[in-house]
C-alpha positions in Angstrom: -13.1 8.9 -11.9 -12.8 12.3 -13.8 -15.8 11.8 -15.5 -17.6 12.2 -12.0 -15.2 15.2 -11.2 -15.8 16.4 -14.1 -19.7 16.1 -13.9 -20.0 17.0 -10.3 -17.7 20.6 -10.9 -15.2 19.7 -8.8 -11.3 20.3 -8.6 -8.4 17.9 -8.0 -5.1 16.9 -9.3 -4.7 16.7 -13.3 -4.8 13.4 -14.9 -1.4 14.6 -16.1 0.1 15.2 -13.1 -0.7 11.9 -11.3 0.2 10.8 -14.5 3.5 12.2 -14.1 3.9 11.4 -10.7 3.0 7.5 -10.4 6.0 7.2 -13.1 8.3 9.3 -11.5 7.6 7.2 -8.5 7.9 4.1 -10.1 11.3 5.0 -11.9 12.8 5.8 -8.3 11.7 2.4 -7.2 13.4 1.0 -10.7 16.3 2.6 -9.8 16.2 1.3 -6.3 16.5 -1.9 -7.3 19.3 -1.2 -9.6 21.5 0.3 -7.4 20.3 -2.9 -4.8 21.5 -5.2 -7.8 24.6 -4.2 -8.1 25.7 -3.9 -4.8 25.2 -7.6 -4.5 26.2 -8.1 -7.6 24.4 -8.5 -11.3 26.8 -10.2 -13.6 27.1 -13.7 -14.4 29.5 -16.0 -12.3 31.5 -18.5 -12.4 28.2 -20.9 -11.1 26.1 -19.0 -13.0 23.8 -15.7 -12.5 24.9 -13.2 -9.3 22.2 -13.0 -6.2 21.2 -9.5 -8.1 21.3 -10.3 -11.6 17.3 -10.8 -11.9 16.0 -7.8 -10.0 18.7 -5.7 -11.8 17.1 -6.1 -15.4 13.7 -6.3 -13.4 14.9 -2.4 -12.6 15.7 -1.7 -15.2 12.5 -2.8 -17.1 10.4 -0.9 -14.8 13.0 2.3 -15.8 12.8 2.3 -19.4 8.8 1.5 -19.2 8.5 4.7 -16.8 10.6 6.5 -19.5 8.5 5.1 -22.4 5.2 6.1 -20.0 6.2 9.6 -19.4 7.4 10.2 -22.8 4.1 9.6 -24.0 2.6 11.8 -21.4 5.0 14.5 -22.1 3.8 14.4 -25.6 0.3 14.2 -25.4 -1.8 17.4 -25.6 -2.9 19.1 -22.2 -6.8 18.7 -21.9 -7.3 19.8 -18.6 -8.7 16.5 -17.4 -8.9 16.1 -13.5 -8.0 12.8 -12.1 -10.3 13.0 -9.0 -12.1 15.3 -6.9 -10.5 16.5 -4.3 -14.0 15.2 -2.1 -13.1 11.7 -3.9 -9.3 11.8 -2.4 -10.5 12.6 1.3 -12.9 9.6 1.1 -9.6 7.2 -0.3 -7.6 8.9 2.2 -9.8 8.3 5.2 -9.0 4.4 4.2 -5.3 4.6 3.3 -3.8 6.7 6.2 -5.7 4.6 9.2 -4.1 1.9 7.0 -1.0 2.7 7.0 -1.2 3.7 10.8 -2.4 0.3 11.7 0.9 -1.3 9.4 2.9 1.0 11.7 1.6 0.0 15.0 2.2 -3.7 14.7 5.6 -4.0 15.9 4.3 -2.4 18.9 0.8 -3.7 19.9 1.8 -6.6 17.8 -1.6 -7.9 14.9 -3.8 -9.0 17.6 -4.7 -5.9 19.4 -3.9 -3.4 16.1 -6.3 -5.3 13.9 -8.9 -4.8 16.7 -8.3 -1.2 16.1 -8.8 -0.9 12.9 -11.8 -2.9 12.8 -12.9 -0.9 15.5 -12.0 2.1 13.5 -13.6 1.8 10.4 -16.9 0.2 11.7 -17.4 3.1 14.3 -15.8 5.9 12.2 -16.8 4.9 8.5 -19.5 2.2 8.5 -21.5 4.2 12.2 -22.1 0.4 13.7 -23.3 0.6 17.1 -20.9 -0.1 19.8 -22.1 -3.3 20.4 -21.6 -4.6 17.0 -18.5 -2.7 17.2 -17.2 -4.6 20.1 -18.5 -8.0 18.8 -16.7 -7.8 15.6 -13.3 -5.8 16.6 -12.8 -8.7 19.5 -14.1 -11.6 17.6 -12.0 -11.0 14.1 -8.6 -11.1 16.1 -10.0 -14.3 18.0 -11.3 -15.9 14.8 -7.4 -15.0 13.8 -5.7 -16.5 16.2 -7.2 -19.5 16.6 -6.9 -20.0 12.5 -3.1 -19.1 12.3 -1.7 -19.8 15.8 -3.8 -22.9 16.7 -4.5 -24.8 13.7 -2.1 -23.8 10.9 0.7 -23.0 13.7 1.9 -19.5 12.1 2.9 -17.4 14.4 1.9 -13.8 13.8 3.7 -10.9 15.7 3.0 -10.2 19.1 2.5 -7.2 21.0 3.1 -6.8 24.9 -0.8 -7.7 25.7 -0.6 -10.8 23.8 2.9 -11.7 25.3 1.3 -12.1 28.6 -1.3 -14.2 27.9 1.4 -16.6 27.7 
């Protein structure tokens, strides 16, 4: 990708800096499951290992590689390389925060009526389907779903209050 920011001109975050960043980020979530693992505990017992004695050296893997990986950032030269373009980010953002808006949703409108959204969404909004085809699709996806999971595999999936009184 920084080739093409590169090529194209345009400005963004340094490879560095996201560099930096994912690790830092991924430390945090090391240490997360550290402080997790010893909470429940993450010794050896009498009956053998303690609920957190896996994720606790799991954490503490992810620690010491996010230490080896931002040593070796740290000590490479600067050479100014751009990660993305900022024009690249928007395009990966306009997919990520509808995304994480529809993940929010669910335990209100429950995955039936969310999913319809988003499909709704992104065909409208990013792919410019007509409404019809728009329609067809965001309806028929959560019907295709339900019949699949609740119906013949009998998994429920969670429910929102328009799906509660259909039944």
């Amino acid at each position: 990708m920084s080739e093409t920011a590169h090529e194209t001109g345009g400005t963004g975050p340094s490879h560095r800096g996201v560099e930096i960043g994912v690790t830092a980020a991924m430390a945090a979530l090391g240490i997360i499951a550290i402080v997790g693992s010893l909470k429940i505990g993450a010794g050896w017992g009498a009956d053998g290992p303690q609920g957190g004695f896996f994720p606790f050296y799991i954490g503490a893997s992810v620690v010491i590689a996010s230490a080896v990986n931002l040593a070796q950032v740290v000590m490479r030269p600067r050479d100014g390389e751009v990660f993305a373009a900022w024009a690249q980010l928007r395009l990966v953002m306009a997919v990520v925060v509808p995304t994480a808006i529809y993940v929010l949703i669910i335990p209100f409108l429950g995955i039936y009526v969310s999913s319809a959204l988003l499909i709704a969404l992104f065909m409208r909004w990013l792919g410019r389907y007509p409404w019809h085809v728009v329609g067809a699709v965001a309806i028929g996806m959560p019907v295709l779903t339900y019949l699949m999971f609740e119906i013949w595999f009998l998994v429920p999936l969670p429910k929102g209050p328009l799906e509660t009184m259909f039944y």
